[in-house]
C-alpha positions in Angstrom: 23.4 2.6 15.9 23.8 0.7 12.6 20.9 0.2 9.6 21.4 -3.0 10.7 20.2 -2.6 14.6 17.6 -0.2 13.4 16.1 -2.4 11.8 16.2 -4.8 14.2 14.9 -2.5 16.6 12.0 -1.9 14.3 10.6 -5.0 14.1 11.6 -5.9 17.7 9.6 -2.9 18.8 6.3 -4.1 17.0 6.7 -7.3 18.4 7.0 -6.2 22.0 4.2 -3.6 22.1 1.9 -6.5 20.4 2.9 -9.2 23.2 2.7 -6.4 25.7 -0.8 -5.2 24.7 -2.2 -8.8 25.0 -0.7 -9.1 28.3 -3.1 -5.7 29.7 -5.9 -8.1 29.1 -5.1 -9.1 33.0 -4.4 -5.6 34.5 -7.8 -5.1 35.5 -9.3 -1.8 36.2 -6.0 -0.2 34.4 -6.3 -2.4 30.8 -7.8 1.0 29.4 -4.9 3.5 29.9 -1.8 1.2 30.4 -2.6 -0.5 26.9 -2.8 3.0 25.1 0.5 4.1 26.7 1.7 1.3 25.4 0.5 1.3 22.0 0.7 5.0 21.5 4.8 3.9 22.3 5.1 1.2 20.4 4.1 3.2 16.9 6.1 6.4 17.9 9.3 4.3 18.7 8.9 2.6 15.1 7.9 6.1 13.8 11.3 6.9 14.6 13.2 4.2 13.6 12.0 4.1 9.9 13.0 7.3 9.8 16.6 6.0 11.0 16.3 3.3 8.8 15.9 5.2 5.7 18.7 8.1 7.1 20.9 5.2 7.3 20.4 3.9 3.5 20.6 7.4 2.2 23.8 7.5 4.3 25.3 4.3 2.0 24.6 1.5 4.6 24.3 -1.6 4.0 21.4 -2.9 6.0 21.5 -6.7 5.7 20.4 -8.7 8.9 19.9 -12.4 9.4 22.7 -13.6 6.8 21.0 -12.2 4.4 17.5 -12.9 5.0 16.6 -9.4 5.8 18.1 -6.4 4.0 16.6 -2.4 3.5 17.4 -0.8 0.2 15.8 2.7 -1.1 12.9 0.6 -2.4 12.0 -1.0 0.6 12.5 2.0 2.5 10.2 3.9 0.9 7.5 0.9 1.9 8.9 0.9 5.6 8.7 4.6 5.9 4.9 4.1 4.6 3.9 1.4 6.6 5.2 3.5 9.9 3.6 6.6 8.7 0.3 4.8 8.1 0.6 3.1 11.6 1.8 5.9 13.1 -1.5 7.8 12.1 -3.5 5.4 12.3 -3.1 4.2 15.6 -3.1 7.4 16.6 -6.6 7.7 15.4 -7.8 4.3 17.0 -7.4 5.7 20.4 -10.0 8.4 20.4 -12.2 6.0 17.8 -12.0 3.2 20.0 -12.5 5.1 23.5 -15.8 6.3 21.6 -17.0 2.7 20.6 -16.2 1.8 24.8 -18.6 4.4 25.7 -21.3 3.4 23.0 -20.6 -0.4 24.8 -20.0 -1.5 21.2 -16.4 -3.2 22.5 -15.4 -3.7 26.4 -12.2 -3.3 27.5 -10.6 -6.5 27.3 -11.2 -6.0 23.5 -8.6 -3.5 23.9 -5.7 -5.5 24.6 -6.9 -8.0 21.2 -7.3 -4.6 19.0 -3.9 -3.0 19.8 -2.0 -6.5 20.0 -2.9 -7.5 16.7 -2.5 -3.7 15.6 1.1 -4.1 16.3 1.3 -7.8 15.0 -0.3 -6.5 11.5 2.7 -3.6 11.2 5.3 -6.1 11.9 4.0 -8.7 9.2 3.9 -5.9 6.8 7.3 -4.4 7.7 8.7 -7.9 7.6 7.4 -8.5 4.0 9.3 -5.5 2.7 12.7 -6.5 4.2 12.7 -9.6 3.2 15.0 -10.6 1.2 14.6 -14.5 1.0 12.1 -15.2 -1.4 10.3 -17.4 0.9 9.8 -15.5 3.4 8.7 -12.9 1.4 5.9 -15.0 0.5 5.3 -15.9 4.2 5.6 -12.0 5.5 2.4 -11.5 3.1 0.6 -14.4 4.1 1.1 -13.5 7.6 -0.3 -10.3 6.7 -3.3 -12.2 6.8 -3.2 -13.7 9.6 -2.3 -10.6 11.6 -5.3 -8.8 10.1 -8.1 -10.7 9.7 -8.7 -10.8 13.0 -9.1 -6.8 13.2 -11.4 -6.7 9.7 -14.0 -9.5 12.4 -13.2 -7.1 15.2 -16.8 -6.0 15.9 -18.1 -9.6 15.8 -20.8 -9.2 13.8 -22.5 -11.6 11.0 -21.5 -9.5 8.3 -17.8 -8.6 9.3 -17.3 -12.3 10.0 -18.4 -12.8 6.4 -16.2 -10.6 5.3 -12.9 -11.7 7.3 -13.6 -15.1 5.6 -14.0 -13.5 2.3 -10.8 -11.9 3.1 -9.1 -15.0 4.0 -10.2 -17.2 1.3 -9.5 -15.2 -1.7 -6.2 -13.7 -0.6 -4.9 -17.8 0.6 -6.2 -18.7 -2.8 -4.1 -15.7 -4.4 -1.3 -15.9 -2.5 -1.0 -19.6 -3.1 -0.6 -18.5 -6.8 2.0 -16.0 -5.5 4.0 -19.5 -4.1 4.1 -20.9 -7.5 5.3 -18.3 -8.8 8.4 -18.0 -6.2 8.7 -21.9 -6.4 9.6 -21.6 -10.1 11.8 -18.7 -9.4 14.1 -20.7 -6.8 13.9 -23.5 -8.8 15.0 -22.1 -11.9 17.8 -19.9 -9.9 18.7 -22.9 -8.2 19.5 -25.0 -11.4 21.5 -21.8 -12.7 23.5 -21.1 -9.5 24.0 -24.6 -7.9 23.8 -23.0 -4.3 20.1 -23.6 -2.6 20.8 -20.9 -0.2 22.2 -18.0 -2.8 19.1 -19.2 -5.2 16.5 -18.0 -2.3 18.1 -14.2 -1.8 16.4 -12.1 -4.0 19.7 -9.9 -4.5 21.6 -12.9 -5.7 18.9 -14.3 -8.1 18.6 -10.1 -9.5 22.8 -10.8 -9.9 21.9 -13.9 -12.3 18.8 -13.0 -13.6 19.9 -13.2 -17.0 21.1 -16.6 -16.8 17.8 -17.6 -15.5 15.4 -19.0 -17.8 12.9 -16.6 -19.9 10.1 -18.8 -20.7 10.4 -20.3 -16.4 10.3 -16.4 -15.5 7.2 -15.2 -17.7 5.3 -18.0 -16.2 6.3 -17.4 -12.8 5.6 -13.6 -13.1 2.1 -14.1 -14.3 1.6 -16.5 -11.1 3.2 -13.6 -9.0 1.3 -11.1 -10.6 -1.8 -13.0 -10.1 -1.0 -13.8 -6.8 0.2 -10.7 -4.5 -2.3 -9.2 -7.1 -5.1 -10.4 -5.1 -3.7 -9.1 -2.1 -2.6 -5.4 -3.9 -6.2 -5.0 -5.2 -5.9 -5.1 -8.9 -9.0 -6.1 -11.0 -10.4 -8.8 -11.0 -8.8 -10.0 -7.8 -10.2 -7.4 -5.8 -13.3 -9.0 -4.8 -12.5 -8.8 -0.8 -11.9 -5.1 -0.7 -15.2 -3.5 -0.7 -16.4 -6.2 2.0 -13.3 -6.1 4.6 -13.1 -2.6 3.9 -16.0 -1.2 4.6 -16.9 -3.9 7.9 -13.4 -3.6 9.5 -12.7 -0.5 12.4 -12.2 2.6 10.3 -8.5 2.9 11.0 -8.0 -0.5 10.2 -9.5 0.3 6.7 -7.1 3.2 6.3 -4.1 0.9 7.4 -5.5 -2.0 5.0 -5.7 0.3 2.2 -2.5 2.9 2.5 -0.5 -0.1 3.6 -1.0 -3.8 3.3 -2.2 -3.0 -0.6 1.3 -1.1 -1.4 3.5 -3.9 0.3 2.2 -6.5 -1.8 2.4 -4.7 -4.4 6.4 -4.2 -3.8 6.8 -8.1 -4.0 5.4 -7.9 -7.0 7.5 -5.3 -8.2 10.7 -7.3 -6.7 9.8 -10.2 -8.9 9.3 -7.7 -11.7 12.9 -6.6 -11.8 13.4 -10.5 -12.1 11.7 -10.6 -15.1 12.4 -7.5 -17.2 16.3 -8.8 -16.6 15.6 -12.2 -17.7 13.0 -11.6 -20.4 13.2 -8.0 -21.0 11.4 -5.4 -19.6 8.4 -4.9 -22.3 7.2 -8.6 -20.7 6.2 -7.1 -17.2 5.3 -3.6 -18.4 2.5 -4.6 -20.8 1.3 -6.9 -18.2 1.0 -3.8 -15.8 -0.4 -1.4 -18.6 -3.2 -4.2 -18.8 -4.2 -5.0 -15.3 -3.6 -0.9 -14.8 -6.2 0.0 -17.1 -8.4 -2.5 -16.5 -8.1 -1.5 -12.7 -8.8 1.8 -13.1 -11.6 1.3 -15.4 -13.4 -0.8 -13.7 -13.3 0.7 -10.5 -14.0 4.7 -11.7 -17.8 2.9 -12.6 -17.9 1.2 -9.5 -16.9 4.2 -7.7 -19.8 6.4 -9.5 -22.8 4.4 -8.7 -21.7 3.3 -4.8 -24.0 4.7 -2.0 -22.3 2.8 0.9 -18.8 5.6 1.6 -16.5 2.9 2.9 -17.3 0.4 0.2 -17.0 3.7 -2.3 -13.6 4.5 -0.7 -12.8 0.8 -1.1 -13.3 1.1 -5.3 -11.0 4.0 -5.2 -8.3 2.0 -3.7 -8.6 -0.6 -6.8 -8.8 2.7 -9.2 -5.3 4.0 -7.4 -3.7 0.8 -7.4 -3.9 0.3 -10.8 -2.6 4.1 -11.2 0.6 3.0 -9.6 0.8 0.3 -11.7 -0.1 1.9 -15.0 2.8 3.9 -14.0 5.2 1.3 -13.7 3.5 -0.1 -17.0 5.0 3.3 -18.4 8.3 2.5 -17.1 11.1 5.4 -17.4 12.3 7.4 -15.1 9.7 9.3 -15.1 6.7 6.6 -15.1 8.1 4.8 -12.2 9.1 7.7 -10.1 5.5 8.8 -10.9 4.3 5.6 -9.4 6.3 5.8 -6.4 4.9 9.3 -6.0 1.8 8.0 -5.6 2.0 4.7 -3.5 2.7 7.4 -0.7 0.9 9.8 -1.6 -2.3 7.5 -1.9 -1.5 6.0 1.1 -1.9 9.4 3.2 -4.9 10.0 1.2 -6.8 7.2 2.4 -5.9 7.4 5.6 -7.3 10.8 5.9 -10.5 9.1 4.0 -11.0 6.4 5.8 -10.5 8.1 9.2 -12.5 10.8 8.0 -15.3 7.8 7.2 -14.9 6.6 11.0 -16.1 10.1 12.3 -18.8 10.2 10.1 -20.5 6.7 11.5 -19.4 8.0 14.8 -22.1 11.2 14.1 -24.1 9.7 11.7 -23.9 6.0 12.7 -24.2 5.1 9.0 -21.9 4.6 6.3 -25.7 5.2 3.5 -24.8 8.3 1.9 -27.9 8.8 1.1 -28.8 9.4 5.1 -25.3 11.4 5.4 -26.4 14.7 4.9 -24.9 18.2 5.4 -21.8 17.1 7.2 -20.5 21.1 7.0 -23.8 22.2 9.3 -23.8 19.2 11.8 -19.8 18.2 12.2 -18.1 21.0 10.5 -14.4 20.8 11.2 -15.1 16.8 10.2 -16.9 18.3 7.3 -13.8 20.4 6.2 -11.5 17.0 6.4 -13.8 14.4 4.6 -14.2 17.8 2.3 -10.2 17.6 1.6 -9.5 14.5 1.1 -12.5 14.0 -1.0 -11.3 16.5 -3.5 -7.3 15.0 -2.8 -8.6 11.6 -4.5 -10.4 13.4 -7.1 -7.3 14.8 -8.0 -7.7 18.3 -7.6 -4.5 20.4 -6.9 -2.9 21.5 -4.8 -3.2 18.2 -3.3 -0.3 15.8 -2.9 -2.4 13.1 -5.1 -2.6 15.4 -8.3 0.8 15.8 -8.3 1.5 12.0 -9.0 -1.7 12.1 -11.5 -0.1 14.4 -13.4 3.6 13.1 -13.5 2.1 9.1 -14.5 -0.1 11.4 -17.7 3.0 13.3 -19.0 5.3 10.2 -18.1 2.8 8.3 -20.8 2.4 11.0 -23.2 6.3 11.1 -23.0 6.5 7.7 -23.4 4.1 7.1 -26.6 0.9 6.1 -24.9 -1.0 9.1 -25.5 -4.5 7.5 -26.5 -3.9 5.3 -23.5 -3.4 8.0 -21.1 -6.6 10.2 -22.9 -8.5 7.2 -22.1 -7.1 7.2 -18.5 -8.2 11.2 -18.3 -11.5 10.5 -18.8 -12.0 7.7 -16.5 -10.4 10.3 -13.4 -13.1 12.4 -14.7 -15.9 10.1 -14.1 -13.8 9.5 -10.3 -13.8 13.0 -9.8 -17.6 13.4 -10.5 -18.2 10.5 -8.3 -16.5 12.7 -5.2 -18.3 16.1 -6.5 -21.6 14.3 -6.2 -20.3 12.7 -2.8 -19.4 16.3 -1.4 -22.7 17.9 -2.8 -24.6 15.5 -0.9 -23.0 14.5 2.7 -21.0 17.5 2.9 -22.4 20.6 1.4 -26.4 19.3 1.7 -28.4 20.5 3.6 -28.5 18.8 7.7 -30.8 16.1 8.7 -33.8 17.0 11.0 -33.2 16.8 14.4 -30.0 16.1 14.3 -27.8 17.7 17.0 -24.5 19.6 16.1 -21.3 18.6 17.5 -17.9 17.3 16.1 -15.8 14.3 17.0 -13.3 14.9 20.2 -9.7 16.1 19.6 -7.8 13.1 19.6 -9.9 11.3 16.5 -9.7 15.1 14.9 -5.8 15.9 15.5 -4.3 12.7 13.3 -6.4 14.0 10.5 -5.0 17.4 10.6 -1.9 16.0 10.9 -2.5 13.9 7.4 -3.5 17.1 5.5 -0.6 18.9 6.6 1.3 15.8 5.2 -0.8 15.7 2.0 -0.1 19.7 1.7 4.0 19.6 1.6 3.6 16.3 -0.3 1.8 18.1 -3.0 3.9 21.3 -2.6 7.2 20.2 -2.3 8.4 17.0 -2.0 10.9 16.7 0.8 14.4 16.1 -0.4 15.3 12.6 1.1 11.6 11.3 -0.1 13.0 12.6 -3.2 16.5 11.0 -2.8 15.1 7.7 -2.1 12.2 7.8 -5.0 15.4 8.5 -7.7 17.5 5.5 -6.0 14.8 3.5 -5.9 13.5 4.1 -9.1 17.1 3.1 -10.0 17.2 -0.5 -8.6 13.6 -0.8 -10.9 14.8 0.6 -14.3 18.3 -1.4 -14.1 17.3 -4.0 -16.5 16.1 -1.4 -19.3 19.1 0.4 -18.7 20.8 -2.8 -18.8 19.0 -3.9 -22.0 19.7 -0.7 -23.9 23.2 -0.6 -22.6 23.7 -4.4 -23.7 22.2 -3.5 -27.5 24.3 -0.6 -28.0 27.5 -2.4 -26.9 27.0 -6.2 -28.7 25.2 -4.9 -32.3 28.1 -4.8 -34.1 29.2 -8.4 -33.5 25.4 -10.0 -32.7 27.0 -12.0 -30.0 27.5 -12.6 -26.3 24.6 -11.2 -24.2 20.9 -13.2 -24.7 19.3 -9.8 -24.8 21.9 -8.8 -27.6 20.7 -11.9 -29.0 17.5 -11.6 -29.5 18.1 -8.2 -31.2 18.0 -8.5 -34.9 21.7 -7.5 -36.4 21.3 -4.3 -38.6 21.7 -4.9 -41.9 
């Protein structure tokens, strides 16, 4: 089977278990155990084709579907192979944490068939946002996104989780909408340049041109972008939906929202970034992203220290690490962006682990008030030991997979100049790692609550977790070699345009002529 059928199959295979697991909403007494089969084969079947689908680029295929309208490079792969490992997890996860809600009488069994429907609908909106290669349907794919999830962050049907799936769809249509003028401008202005509607719209034709696109058009349409999908990614100040939909939606939809849906808006915006660094040279992008980085992580390592409320705390900690991967692309290099590659996964197995370690804690304590979650050690202890390891893995403490990546984006910006910037950065991870001490002092290694009866969560919510850790642990010990394969090739397609630019300088100097870039470099004297 070609990259090309793969990734057909992948999406194909999303769409089928979603329309499947809406149809067990009529199979009666057997809606219960026919919609997990189903589910639990939808997300090992794409499990395995992502992995195809990235064996198959490695290999040298070209994966372009749909004339053009889909394509899988290294970059995207990386997001792919994310998305199905969160899923995977994940939905894993949901089937002992939902079977648990049934017998509680929280949910009834038709809300099954709408949970793992719009599970699967959610993965294939997020997988179809980083294939596409039309700029307008990349724009759609993320506001599908959307669609396919606000209906899981409302799940539970209460007043606040209805709040905060209109919270969630408000500001991220308002975002996105920014995000549209931004890819208007872009086909517009590739249009003029390349007289050919339908080879302005591929983002692999418009990268081919970029630099016959215009600079002043570009910068404005990368701020809209940035703004845009920026809302969606997390980054400060457009972050204001994540600590509601986050801490009201089903655990593992939390995880999936946060190791996910964050990182594939954040590879549009990294598409359009390669856009811009070609047409208007790549210190325009990277200072954006060394601003909203900063500010990112800034803000959030405060908000993280004084939360009491663990989802909404884990929720701040996504907006800190998001703007970690982008400080790292801010860096730029080789280095820097491998670096934030590095961490987009390895952030996103974090907070799965996190976040699923969150949904056994309300399933004992049936609170997310850390000041009620005591002793977690004494009452749940193998839960205990999981919330325990990924607490420390966020706080960056080796020899965690997340530390790893912390270090690489610190030396990559010492390396690269911005050593004040980066001892700044240092001391805000400090005030996120006190914030997790304090949090494990307290709910894990305090003392138990009175009367409360010890007893840990069930196998199947406590096996995906294991599983995460063990992913975290080779992640932070030794990268496998075809994550490392596609981080370098990757990192490749988003360094071109320095390259480029320094390749373009040292070639036109003598004469001052030719190349715009070479242009706007002064002639020695």
């Amino acid at each position: 089977m070609t990259g090309s059928w793969v990734l057909c199959a992948l999406l194909s295979t999303f769409l089928v278990a979603s329309a499947a697991a809406f149809a067990t909403r009529w199979f009666g007494a057997w809606t219960e155990h026919a919609v997990a089969v189903i589910h639990l084969a939808g997300i090992s079947l794409a499990l395995l084709f992502a992995v195809a689908l990235a064996a198959a680029v490695l290999d040298g295929q070209s994966v372009i579907v749909f004339g053009g309208w889909l394509f899988a490079d290294a970059l995207g792969c990386i997001f792919v192979g994310l998305v199905a490992v969160v899923g995977f997890l994940t939905g894993a996860y949901s089937i002992g944490y939902l079977r648990n809600e049934l017998a509680k009488g929280d949910i009834t069994v038709r809300s099954l068939s709408i949970y793992y429907g719009f599970f699967h609908l959610f993965l294939f909106t997020m997988v179809l946002a980083v294939t596409s290669n039309n700029l307008i349907m990349m724009w759609v794919g993320i506001e599908a996104t959307t669609l396919g999830s606000v209906f899981l962050v409302g799940f539970h049907g209460r007043k606040a989780s209805l709040e905060a799936a209109w919270k969630y769809v408000v500001i991220c249509t308002v975002g996105v909408a920014f995000g549209l003028y931004g890819t208007v401008l872009v086909f517009s202005n590739a249009n003029a340049v390349l007289a050919n509607a339908e080879a302005a719209i591929l983002w692999t034709e418009v990268v081919k041109h970029s630099t016959a696109l215009d600079p002043a058009t570009i910068s404005i349409a990368f701020v809209f972008v940035l703004i845009g999908f920026g809302a969606k990614a997390g980054l400060f100040p457009m972050h204001a939906w994540m600590p509601d939909a986050y801490s009201e939606a089903p655990s593992p939809v939390s995880a999936l929202l946060s190791g996910a849906l964050s990182n594939c808006a954040l590879l549009v915006i990294i598409r359009y970034a390669v856009i811009a660094a070609k047409t208007a040279g790549p210190h325009f992008p990277q200072t954006l992203f060394l601003i909203f980085g900063t500010l990112s992580i800034g803000v959030a390592a405060f908000f993280i220290f004084v939360q009491r409320d663990v989802k909404r705390l884990l929720a701040y900690s996504s907006v800190e690490n998001m703007g970690l991967i982008v400080l790292g692309l801010g860096i730029g290099g080789p280095l820097g962006v491998a670096a934030a590659l590095l961490h987009t996964i390895n952030h996103g197995l974090a907070k799965t682990l996190m976040f699923c370690g969150a949904g056994n804690i309300l399933m004992k304590y049936n609170t997310r008030d850390l000041d009620r979650i005591k002793g977690m050690l004494r009452v749940a202890p193998v839960s205990g030991f999981l919330v325990l390891v990924g607490a420390l893995a966020l706080g960056g403490m080796p020899p965690f997979n997340v530390f790893i990546s912390e270090f690489l984006t610190i030396v990559a910006g010492v390396k690269a100049g911005y050593g004040w910037l980066m001892a700044i950065c240092m001391v805000l991870l400090t005030v996120v790692l006190a914030s997790f001490v304090r949090m494990i002092s307290g709910a894990i290694l305090g003392p138990a609550p009175d009367g409360m009866a010890k007893g840990d969560a069930d196998a199947l919510t406590l096996a995906p977790l294991f599983l995460t850790v063990a992913l975290m642990l080779v992640m932070g010990a030794h990268v496998p070699g075809p994550v490392v394969q596609l981080i370098t090739q990757a990192g490749e397609i988003i360094n071109a345009p320095a390259a480029q630019s320094r390749h373009s300088v040292v070639q036109g100097a003598p004469g001052c002529a030719s190349d715009r870039l070479v242009k706007e470099t002064p002639c020695p004297k």
